[in-house]
C-alpha positions in Angstrom: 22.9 6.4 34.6 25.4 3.8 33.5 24.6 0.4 31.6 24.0 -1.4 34.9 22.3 1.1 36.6 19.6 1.4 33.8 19.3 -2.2 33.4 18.3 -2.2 37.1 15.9 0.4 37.2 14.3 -1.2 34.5 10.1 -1.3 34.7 7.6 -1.8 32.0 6.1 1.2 31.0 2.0 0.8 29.8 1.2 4.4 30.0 2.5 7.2 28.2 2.8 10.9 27.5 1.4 12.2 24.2 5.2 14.1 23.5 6.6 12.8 20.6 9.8 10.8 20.1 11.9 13.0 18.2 13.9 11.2 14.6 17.3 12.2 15.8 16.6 10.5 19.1 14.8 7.6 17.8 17.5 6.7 15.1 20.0 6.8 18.1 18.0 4.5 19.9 17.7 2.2 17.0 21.4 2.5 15.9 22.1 1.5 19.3 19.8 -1.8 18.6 22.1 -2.3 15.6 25.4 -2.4 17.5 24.0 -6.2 19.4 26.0 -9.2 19.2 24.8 -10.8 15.7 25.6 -14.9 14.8 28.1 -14.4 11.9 27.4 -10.7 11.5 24.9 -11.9 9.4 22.3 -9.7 11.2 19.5 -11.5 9.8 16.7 -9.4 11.6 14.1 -6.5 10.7 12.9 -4.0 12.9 9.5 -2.8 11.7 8.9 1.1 12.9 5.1 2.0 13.3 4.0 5.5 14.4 0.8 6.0 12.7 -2.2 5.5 14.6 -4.2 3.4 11.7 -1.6 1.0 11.8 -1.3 0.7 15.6 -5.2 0.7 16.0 -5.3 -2.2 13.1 -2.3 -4.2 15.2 -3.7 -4.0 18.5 -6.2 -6.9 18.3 -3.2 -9.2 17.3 -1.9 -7.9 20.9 -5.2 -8.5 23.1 -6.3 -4.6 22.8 -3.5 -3.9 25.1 -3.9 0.2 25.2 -0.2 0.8 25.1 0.2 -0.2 22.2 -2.3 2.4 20.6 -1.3 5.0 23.0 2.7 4.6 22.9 4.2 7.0 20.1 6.2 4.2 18.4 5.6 0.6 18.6 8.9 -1.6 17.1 8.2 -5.3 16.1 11.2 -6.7 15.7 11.8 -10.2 12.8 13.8 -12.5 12.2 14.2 -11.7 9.2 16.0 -13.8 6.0 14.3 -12.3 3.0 17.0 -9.3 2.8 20.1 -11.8 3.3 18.5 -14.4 0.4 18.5 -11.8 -2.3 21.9 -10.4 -1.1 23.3 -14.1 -1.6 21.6 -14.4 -5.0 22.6 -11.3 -6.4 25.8 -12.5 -5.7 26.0 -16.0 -7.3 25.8 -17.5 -3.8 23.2 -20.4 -3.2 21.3 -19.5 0.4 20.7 -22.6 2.1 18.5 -20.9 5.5 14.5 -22.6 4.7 15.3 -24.6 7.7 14.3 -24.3 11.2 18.0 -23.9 12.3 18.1 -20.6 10.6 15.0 -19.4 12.3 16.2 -20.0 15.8 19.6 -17.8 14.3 17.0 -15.2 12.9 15.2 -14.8 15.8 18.3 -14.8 18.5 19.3 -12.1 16.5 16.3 -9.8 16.8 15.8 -10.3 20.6 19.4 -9.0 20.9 18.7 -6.0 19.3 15.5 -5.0 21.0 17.1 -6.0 24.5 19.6 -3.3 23.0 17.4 -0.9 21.9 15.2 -1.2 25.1 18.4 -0.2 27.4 19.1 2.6 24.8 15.6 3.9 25.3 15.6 3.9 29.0 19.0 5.2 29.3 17.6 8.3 27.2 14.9 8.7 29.9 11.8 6.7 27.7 9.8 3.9 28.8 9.6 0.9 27.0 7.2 -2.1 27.4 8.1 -5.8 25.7 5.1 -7.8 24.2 5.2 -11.6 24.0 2.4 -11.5 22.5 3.8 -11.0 18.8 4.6 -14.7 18.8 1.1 -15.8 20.0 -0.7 -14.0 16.5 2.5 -13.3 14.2 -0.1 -14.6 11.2 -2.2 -11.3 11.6 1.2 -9.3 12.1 2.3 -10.5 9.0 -0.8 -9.3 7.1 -0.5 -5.8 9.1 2.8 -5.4 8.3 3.2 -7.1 5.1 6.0 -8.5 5.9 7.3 -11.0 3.0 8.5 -14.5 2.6 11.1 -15.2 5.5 10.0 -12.7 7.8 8.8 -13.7 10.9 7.6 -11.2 13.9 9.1 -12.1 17.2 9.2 -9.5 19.6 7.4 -5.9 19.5 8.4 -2.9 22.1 6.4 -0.4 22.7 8.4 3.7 23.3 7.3 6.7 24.9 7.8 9.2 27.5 6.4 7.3 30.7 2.9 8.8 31.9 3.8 6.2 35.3 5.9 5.3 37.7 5.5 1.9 38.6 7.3 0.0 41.1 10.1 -2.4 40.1 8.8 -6.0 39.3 9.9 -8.5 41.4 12.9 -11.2 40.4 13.8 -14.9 41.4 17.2 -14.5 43.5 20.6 -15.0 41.9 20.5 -18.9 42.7 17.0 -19.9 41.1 19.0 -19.0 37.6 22.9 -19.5 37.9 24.7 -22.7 37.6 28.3 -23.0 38.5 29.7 -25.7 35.9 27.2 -27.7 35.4 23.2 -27.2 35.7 22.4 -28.5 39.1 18.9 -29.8 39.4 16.1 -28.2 42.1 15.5 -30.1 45.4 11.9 -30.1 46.6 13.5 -27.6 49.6 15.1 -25.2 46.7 11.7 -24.8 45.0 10.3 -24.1 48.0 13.1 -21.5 49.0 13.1 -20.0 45.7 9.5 -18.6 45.1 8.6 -18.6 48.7 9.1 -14.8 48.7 7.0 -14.4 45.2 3.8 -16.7 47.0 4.0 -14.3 49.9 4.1 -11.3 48.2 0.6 -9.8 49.1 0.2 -8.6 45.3 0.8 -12.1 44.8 -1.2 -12.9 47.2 -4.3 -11.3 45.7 -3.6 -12.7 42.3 -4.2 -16.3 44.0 -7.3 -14.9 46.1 -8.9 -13.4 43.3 -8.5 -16.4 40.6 -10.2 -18.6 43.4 -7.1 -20.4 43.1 -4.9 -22.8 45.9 -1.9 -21.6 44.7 0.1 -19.1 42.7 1.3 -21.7 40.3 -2.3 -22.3 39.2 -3.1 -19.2 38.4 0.0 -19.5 35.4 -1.1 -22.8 34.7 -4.9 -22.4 35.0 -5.3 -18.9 33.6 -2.3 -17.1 32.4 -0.6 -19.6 30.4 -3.0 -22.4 30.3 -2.1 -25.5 28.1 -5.1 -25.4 25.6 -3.7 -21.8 24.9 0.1 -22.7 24.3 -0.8 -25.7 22.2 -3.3 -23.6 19.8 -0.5 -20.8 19.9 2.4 -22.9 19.3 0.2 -24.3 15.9 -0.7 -20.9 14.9 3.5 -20.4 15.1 4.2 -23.6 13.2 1.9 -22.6 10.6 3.6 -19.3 9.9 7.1 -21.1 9.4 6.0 -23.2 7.1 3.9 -20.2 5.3 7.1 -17.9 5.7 9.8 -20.7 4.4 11.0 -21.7 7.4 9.7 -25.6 7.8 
């Protein structure tokens, strides 16, 4: 498949095969991640590469027990990373200036480039790949796991494999919910209800609402996925860790 074919065909793979992921076609992959659009060139990222299972049992707390990240052959956690760039700069007489929050945003741009590279490479070569927001949610206890020093800061984390599943493709918003021509152009009450009226009757949808003894789909994001209480302990844990790792 080409580039736009494999970005379309794109699912999220949670199950896996146990054959391995061979180091030629894993260093491919991960070259590939390499070759992303980087602010500056600077690419001021990490990507930590964890096959063995004592790490990946001791990491998936820190990712709800998800089981694909145990059973998936590699799992990739991808940081913004500034501790390699800072020595670089004082080995050379130059005076980094990147403890700011600025330079996190930079860091961490960078790393999602690379794994939205290295997750096209890996489908392209007929792998599965699964993305985990949850890095972000407990990138304290990631940090411990991983050791990751001063000015590292997990992000993202992919799990790889050979897919044990064939899911179906996960629905998307339609072209209009998400371009603006020129300038943003604000949502009427009638284009929020034409954009998700497809996802709200969508039966798996549907279900989600029925079975959350919810009213609508929107609650069950609000009121159980992504509740507030949840995003404003998350978001202190993540403060926390910027100012541990140098970056507030």
């Amino acid at each position: 498949m080409n580039a736009i074919q494999t970005i379309h065909a794109h699912r999220s793979i949670r199950q896996y095969t146990n054959q391995p992921i061979s180091n030629q076609l894993l260093n491919k992959i991960l070259k590939a991640g390499t070759r992303a659009s980087t602010t500056g060139n600077m690419q001021v990222y990490s990507i930590i590469v964890t096959t063995k299972d004592d790490i990946k049992k001791a990491l998936s707390p820190a990712h709800f027990n998800q089981p694909a990240i145990t059973q998936a052959p590699v799992v990739l956690t991808f940081c913004a990373d500034y501790n390699r760039f800072n020595k670089w700069c004082l080995q050379r007489k130059a005076e980094p200036g990147y403890n700011n929050f600025l330079s996190f945003i930079t860091g961490a741009t960078d790393a999602l480039l690379a794994a939205q590279n290295v997750c096209i490479a890996a489908e392209s070569e007929g792998l599965g790949i699964c993305y985990f927001g949850t890095t972000t949610y407990n990138a304290d206890q990631i940090i411990d796991i991983l050791q990751l020093p001063k000015g590292v800061v997990p992000i993202a984390t992919v799990t790889i494999g050979y897919p044990a599943e064939n899911p179906d493709l996960t629905d998307r918003l339609p072209l209009e919910a998400v371009v603006h021509h020129e300038t943003y152009q604000d949502y009427s009450t009638e284009d929020i209800e034409k954009i998700y009226s497809e996802k709200e009757n969508n039966p798996v949808y549907q279900g989600f609402v029925k079975e959350n003894n919810k009213e609508t789909l929107a609650q069950v994001f609000t009121d159980i996925r992504y509740k507030k209480t949840d995003n404003e302990h998350f978001s202190q844990v993540l403060l926390n860790v910027l100012k541990t790792q140098g970056f507030l």
